[in-house]
C-alpha positions as CSV (number, residue, x, y, z in Angstrom):
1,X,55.4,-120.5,158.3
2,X,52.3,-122.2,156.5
3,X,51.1,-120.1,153.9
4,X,48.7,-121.8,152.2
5,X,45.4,-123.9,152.5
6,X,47.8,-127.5,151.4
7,X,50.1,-126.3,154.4
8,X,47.8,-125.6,156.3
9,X,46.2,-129.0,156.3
10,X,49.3,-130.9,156.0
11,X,50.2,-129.5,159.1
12,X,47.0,-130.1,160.9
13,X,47.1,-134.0,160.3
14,X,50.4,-134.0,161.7
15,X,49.9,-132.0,165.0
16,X,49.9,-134.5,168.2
17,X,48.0,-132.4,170.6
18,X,48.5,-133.0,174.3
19,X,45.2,-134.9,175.3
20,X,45.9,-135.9,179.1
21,X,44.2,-133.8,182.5
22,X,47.0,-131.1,183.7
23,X,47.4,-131.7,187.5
24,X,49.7,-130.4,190.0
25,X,52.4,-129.4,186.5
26,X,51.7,-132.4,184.3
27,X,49.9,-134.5,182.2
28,X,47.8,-138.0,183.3
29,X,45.0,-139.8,182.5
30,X,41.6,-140.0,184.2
31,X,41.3,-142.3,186.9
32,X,38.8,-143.8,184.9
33,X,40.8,-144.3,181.8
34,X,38.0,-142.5,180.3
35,X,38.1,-140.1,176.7
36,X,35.9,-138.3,174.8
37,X,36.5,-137.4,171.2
38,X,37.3,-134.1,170.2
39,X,35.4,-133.3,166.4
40,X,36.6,-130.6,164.2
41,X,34.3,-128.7,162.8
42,X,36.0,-128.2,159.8
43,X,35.0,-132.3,158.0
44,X,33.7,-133.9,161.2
45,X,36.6,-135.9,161.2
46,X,37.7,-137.2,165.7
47,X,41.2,-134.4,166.0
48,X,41.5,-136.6,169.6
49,X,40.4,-138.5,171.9
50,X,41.0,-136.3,175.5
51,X,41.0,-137.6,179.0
52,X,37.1,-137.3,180.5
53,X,37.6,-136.1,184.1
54,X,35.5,-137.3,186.7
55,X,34.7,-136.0,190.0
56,X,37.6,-137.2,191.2
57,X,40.2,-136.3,189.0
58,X,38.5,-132.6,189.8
59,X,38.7,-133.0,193.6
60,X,42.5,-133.8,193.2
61,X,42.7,-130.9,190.6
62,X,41.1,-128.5,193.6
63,X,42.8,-130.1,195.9
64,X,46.8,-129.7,194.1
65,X,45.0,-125.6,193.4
66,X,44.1,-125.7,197.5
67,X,47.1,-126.7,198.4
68,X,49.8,-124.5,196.5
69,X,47.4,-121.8,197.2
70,X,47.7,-122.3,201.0
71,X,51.5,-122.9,200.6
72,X,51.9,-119.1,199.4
73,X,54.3,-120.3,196.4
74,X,52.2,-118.0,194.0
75,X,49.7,-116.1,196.7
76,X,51.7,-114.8,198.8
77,X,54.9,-113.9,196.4
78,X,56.1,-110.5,195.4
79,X,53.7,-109.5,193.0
80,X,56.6,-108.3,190.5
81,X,57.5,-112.1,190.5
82,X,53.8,-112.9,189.2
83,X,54.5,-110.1,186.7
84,X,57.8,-111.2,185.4
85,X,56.1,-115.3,185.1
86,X,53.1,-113.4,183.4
87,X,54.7,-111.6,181.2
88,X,57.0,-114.6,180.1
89,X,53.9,-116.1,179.4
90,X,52.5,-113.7,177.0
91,X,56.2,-114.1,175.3
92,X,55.8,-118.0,174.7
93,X,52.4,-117.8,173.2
94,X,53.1,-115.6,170.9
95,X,56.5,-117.8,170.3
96,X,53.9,-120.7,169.6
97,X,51.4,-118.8,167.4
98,X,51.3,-120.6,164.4
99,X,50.7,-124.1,167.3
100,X,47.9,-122.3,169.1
101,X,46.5,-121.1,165.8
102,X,46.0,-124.0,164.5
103,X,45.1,-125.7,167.5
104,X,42.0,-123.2,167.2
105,X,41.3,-123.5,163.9
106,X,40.8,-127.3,163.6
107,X,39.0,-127.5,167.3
108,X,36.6,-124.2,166.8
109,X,36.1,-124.1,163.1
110,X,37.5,-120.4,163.2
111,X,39.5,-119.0,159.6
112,X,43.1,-119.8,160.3
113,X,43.7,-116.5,159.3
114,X,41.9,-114.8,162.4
115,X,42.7,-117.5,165.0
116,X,46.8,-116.0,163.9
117,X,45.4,-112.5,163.7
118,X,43.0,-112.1,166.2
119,X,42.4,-115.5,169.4
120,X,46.4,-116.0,169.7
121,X,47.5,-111.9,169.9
122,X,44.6,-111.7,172.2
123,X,45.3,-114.1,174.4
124,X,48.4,-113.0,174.6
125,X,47.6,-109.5,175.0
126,X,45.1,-110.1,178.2
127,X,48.1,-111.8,179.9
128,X,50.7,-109.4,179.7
129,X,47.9,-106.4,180.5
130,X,47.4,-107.6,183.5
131,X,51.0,-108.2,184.3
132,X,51.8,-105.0,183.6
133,X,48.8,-103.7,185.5
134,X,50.1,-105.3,189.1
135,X,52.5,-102.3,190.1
136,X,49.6,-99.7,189.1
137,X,47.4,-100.8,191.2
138,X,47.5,-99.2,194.8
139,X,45.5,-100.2,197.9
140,X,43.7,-97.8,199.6
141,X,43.5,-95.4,203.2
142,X,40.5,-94.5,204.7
143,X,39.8,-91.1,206.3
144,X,39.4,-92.3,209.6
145,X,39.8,-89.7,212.6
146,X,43.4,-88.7,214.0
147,X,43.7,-91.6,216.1
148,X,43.1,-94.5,213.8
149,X,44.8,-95.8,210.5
150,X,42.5,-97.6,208.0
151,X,44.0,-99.3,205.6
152,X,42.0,-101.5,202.7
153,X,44.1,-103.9,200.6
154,X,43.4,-106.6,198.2
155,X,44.1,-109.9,199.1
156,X,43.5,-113.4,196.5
157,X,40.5,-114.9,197.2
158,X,42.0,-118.1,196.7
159,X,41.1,-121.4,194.3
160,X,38.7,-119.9,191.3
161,X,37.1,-122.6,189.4
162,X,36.6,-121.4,185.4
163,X,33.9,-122.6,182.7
164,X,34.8,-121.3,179.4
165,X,32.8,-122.1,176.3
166,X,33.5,-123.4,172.8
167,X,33.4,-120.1,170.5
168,X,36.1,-118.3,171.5
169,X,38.1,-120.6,173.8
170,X,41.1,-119.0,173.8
171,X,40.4,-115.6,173.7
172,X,37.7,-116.3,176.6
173,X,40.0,-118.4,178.8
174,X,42.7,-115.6,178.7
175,X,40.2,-112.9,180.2
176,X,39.3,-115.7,183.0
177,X,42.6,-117.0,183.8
178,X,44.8,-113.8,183.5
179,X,43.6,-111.4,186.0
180,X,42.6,-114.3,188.1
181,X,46.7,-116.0,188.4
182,X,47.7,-112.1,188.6
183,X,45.7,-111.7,191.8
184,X,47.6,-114.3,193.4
185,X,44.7,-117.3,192.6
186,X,45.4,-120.7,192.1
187,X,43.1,-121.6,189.2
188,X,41.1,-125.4,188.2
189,X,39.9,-124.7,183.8
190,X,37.2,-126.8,182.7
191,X,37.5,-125.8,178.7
192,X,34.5,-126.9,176.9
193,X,34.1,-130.7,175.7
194,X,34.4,-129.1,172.4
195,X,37.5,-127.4,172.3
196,X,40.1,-128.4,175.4
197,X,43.2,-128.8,173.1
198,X,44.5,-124.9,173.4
199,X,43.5,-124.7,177.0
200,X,45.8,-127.9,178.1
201,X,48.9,-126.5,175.7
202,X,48.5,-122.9,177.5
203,X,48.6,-124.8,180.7
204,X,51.6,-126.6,179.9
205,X,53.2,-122.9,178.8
206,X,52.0,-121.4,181.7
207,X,54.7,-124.0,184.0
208,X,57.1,-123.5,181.4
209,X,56.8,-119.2,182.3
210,X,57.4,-120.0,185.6
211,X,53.8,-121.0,187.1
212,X,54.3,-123.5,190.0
213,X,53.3,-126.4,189.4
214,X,49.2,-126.9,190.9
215,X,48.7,-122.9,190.5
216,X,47.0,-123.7,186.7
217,X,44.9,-126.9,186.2
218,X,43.1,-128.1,183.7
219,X,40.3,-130.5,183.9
220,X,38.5,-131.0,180.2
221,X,35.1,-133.6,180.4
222,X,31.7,-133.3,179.7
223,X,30.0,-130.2,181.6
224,X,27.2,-132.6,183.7
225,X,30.0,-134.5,185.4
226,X,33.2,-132.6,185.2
227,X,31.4,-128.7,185.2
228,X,29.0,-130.0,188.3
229,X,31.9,-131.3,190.1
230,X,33.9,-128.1,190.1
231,X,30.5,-126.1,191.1
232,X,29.9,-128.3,194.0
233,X,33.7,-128.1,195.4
234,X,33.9,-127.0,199.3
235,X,37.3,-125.8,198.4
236,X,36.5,-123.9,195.2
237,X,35.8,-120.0,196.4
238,X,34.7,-118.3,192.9
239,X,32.9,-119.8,190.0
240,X,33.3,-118.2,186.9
241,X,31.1,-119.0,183.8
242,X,30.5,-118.0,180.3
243,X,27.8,-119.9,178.8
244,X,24.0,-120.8,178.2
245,X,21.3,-119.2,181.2
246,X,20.4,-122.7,181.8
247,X,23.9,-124.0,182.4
248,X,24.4,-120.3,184.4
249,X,21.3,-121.2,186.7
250,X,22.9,-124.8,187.7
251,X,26.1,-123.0,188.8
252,X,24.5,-120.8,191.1
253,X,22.5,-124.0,192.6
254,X,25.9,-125.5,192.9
255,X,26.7,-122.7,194.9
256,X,24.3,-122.7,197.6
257,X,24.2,-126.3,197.8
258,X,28.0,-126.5,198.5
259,X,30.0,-123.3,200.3
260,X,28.2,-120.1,198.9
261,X,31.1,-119.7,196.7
262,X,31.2,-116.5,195.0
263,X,29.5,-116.8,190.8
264,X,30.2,-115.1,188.6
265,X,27.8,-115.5,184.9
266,X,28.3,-114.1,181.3
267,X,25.0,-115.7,179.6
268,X,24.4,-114.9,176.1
269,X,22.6,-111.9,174.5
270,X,20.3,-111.1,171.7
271,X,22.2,-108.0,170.8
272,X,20.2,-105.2,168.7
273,X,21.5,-102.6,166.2
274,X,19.2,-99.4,166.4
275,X,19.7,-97.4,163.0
276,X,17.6,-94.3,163.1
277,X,16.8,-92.3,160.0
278,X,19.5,-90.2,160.3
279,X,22.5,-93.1,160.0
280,X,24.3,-91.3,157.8
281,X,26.5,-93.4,156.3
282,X,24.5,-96.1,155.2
283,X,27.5,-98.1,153.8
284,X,29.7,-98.2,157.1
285,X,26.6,-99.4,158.4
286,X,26.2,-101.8,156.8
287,X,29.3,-103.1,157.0
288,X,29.4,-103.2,160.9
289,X,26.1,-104.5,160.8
290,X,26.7,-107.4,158.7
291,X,30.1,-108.3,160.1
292,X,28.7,-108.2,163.7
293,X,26.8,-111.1,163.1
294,X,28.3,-112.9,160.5
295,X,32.0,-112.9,162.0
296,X,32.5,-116.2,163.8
297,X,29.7,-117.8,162.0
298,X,27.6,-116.0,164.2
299,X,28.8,-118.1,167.0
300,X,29.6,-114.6,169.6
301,X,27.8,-113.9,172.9
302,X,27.2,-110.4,172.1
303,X,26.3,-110.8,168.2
304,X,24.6,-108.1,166.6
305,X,21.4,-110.6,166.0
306,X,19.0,-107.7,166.0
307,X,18.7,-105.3,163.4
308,X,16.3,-102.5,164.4
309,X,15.9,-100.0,161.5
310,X,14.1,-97.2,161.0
311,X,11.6,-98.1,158.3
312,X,12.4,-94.6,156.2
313,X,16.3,-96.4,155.9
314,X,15.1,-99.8,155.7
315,X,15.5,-100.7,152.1
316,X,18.3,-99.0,151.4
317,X,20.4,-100.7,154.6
318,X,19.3,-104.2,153.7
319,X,20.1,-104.3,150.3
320,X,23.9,-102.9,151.2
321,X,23.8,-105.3,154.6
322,X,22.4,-108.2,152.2
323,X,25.5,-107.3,149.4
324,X,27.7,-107.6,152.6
325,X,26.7,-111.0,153.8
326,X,27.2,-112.7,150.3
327,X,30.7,-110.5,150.0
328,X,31.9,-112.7,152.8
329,X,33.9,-115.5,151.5
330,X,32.2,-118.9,153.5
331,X,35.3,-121.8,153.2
332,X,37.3,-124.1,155.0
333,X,38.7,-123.1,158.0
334,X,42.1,-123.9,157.2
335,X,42.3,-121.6,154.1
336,X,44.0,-118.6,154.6
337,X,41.0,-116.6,152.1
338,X,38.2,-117.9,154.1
339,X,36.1,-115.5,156.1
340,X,33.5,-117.1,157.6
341,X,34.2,-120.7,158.7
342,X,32.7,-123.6,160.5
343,X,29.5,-124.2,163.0
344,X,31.2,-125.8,165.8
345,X,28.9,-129.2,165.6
346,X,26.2,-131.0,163.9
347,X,24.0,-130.5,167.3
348,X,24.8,-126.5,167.1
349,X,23.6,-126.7,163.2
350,X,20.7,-128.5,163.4
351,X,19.4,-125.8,166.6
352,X,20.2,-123.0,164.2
353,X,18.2,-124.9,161.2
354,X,15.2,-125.4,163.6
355,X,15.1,-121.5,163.8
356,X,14.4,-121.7,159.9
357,X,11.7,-123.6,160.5
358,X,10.6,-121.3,163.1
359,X,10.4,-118.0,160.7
360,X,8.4,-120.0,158.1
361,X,5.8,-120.4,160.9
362,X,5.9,-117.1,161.7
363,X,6.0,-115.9,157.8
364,X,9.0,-114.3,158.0
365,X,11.1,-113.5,154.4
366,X,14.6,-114.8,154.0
367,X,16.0,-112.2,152.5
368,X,18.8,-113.7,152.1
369,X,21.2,-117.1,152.7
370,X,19.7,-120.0,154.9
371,X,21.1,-122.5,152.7
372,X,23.7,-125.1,154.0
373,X,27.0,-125.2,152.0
374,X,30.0,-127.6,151.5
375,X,32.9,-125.6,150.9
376,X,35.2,-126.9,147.9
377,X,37.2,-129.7,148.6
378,X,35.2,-130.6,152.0
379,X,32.9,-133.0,152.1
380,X,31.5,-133.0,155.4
381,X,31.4,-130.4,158.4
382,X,28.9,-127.4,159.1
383,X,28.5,-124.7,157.4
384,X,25.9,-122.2,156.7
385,X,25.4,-119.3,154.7
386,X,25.2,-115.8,156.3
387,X,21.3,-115.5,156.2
388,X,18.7,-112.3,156.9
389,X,15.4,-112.7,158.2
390,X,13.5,-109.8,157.3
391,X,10.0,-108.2,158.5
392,X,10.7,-109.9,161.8
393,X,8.2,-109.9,164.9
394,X,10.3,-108.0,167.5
395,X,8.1,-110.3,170.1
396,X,8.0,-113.8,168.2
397,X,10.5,-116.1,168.9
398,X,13.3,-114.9,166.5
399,X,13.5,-112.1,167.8
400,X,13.8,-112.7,171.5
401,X,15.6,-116.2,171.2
402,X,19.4,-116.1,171.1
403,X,20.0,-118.3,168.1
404,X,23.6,-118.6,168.0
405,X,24.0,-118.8,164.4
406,X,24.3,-116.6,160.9
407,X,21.3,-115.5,161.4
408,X,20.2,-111.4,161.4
409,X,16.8,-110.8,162.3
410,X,15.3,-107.4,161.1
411,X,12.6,-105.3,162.3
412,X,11.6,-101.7,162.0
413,X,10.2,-99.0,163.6
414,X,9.5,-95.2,163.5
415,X,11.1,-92.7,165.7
416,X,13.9,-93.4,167.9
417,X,12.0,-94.0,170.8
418,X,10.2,-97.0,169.4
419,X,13.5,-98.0,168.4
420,X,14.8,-98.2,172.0
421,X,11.6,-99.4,173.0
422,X,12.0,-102.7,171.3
423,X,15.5,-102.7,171.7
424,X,15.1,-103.1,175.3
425,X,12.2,-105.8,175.2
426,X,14.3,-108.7,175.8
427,X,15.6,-110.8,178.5
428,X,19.2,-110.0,177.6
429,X,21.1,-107.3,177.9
430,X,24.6,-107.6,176.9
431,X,25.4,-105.1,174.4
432,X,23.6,-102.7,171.9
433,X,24.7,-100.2,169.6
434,X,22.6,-97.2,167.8
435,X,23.6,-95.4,164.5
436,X,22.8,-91.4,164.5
437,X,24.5,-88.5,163.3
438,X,22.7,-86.5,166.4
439,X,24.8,-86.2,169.3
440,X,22.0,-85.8,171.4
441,X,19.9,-88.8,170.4
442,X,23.4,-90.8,170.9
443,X,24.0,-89.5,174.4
444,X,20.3,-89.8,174.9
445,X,19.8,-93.6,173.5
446,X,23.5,-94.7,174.9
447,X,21.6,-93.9,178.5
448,X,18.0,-95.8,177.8
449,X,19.6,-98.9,176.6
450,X,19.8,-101.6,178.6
451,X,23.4,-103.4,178.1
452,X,26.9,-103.6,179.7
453,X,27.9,-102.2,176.2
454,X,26.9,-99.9,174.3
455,X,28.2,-98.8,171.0
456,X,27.1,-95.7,168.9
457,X,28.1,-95.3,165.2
458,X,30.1,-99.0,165.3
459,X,30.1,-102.6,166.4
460,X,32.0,-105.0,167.9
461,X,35.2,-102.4,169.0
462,X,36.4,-103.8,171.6
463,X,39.7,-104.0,174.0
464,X,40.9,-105.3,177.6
465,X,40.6,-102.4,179.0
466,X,37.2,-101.7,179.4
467,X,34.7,-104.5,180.9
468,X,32.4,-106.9,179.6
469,X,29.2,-108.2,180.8
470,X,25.5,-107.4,180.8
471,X,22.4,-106.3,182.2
472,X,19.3,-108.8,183.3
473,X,19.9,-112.3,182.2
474,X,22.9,-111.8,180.4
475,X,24.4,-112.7,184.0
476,X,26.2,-110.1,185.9
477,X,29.9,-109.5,187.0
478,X,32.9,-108.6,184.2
479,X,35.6,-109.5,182.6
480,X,38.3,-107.7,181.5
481,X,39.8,-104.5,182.8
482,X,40.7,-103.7,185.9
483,X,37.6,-104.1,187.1
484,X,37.9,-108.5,186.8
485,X,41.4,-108.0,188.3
486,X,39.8,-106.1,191.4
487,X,36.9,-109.5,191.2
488,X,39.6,-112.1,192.1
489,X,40.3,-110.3,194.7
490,X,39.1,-109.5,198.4
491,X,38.9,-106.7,200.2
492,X,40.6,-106.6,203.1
493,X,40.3,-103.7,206.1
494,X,43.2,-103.4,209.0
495,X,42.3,-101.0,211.3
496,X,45.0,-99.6,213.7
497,X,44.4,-97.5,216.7
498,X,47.0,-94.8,216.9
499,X,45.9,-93.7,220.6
500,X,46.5,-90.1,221.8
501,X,49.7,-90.8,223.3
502,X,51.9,-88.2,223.0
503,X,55.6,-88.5,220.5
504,X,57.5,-88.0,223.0
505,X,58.7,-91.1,225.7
């Protein structure tokens, strides 16, 4: 196993990633001949050039997903088959962390020592979970009168088309792809332009576990051509999408234009932290505060980018919150001590520096950060220093606009209910958390905000078995738990008339 930074990167300019569309079981090119470079993060430097499907490399993709779906090699099997190829599954990609890991860390810009810690083990988690859910899961009976028998099963709704987005692409793809093959789906990927090279090596594990060949495609390209194609599809019967509120809105265009095809939208959020005066432990805090928005670079859907503080606690949480940030050790993704590692492009970088530009305008402090940084020994690639924006404007545009960056913006109030007040005034709602050592004002606040999660006394805990999603324009449906595994499905009712006639002939 590589152990240090040297191995690290001697091993990452000698990996050959698989850079072909996976159709029907294998590898090929686009019909076009057509690439697109894949840019790591880390230096900037092209990791690949990957096939660019076009719309017809995505209508054979549906197509090959239509047709194995139809056939009933994977639909209509015994779902302790689907469990066993599952499960297998989960057992190769942990077989192939230190691959995958890497894989991540070069095409995300995330510390190889979380991409071996955290994105592999989870994906691998999510895909035995719902293996292992598929013989706990009954159907139901309806209490219909004597003479009738009601029974409601779940049925695969058949070809799901999944948009997954650059941050977390492994980690995201699982909670997509999982519950969606356990249903009995045939499934077409379309991994972000950014970061296709884990999705087409789960693919090709996924036929090696037993997955019939055209159950699990993968179509990487560029979102306008490749992303449009598979929302427009007759044949596609579920979108599912985790990405921008402008991208979100096309998808459900796509919809109506095409079949009605179910959608499914995770959108973003502009997550708040509401610390009332009587936190307690300012330290822990702190420390939860900071890491929920620094982790990742700041790059996470549900981010903590809100700090709402009580102004009593104010100083004293932004001082600790402020000695957390600079804790955080900002290097090269492929060093084992790094912490905080890579923006995921120079477009991505120069969106967050535009918000600097923005808080000046607005006369807002930086408390802290907002400088870009080359690591040691790397000359090129994004990075950018865990940064606090304080005396913020709840209603200007750093506090309401998702930046998607290292970037905690501050504001305070008095009294819990101006806290959740201006925690709520946003167009997201994704998650939330609220620090108290009152029960009652947790119970209380947990119920006014508006969010799919809600944390009190932490951040960021999180596990497959309960759901994520949000409120408003944070999209709606879920993934993970068993509430996604019950969304790739449909519910079926077959009534039976039972008649009055008597047992005997």
């Amino acid at each position: 196993m590589a152990t240090t930074k040297n191995d690290w990167i001697e091993r990452a300019a000698a990996q050959q990633p698989a850079t072909g569309l996976y159709i029907d079981g294998g590898f090929r090119s686009a019909r076009s001949g057509e690439t697109f470079p894949t840019v790591s993060p880390r230096d900037g430097s092209i990791t690949a050039h990957v096939a660019a499907a076009g719309d017809q490399d995505v209508d054979d993709a549906v197509r090959s997903a239509h047709r194995t779906f139809e056939s009933g090699v994977w639909s209509r099997t015994d779902r302790r088959h689907r469990q066993t190829v599952l499960t297998r599954l989960s057992d190769l990609i942990l077989e192939n962390l230190e691959e995958l890991a890497l894989l991540e860390s070069t095409d995300a810009g995330h510390p190889i020592s979380d991409a071996l810690a955290v994105d592999v083990p989870s994906c691998a988690r999510t895909f035995r979970w719902y293996a292992e859910a598929l013989d706990k899961v009954y159907d139901d009976v309806a209490p219909t009168p004597r003479n009738a028998l009601a029974v409601i099963s779940r049925e695969a709704l058949g070809v799901i088309g999944a948009v997954v987005p650059w941050n977390y692409p492994l980690i995201i793809t699982a909670w997509k792809v999982a519950p969606a093959l356990a249903a009995g789906n045939s499934v077409v990927l379309k991994p972000s332009e950014q970061t296709s090279l884990t999705a087409l090596r789960l693919a090709e594990l996924a036929t090696e576990a037993g997955v019939p060949d055209g159950v699990f495609n993968v179509v990487p390209g560029l979102g306008h051509v490749a992303g449009a194609a598979l929302g427009r599809h007759d044949l596609v019967d579920k979108i599912t999408f985790t990405g921008s509120p402008e991208v979100g809105r096309y998808f459900q265009r796509y919809a109506s234009e095409s079949n009605g095809k179910q959608v499914a939208l995770e959108l973003g959020g502009k997550s708040p932290q509401v610390v009332l005066h009587d936190v307690g432990d300012i330290a822990a805090c702190a420390s939860a505060v900071a890491w929920g928005i620094f982790y990742n670079a700041g790059q996470t859907c549900h981010g903590g980018s809100r700090l709402l503080v009580d102004e009593r606690v104010h100083d004293e949480l932004i001082e600790e919150v402020i000695k957390v940030g600079r804790s955080l050790q900002l290097g090269d993704p492929l060093d084992p001590a790094t912490q905080i590692g890579a923006i995921i492009d120079d477009r991505q970088l120069e969106s967050i520096l535009g918000y600097y530009a923005v808080a000046e305008g607005e006369g807002i402090a930086v408390a802290s950060g907002g400088t870009q940084v080359h690591p040691a020994g790397v000359e090129h690639g994004y990075y950018l220093e865990p940064t606090v924006l304080d005396r913020v404007n709840n209603a200007g545009r750093i506090g309401q606009e998702e930046i998607f960056g290292p970037v905690l913006a501050v504001s305070t109030f008095r009294g819990a209910a101006e806290g959740i007040r201006m925690a709520n005034d946003t167009k997201y709602g994704l998650a939330a958390s609220v620090w108290t050592q009152d029960i009652t004002k947790a119970h209380t606040a947990a119920r006014e905000l508006r969010a799919g999660t809600v944390w009190v006394n932490t951040f960021d805990v999180a596990d497959i078995i309960t759901p994520f999603g949000g409120f408003k324009e944070s999209g709606f449906g879920r993934d993970r738990s068993l509430h996604a595994l019950d969304a790739y499905s449909a519910l079926k009712t077959t009534w039976i008339n039972l008649g009055d006639a008597a047992l005997d002939d």
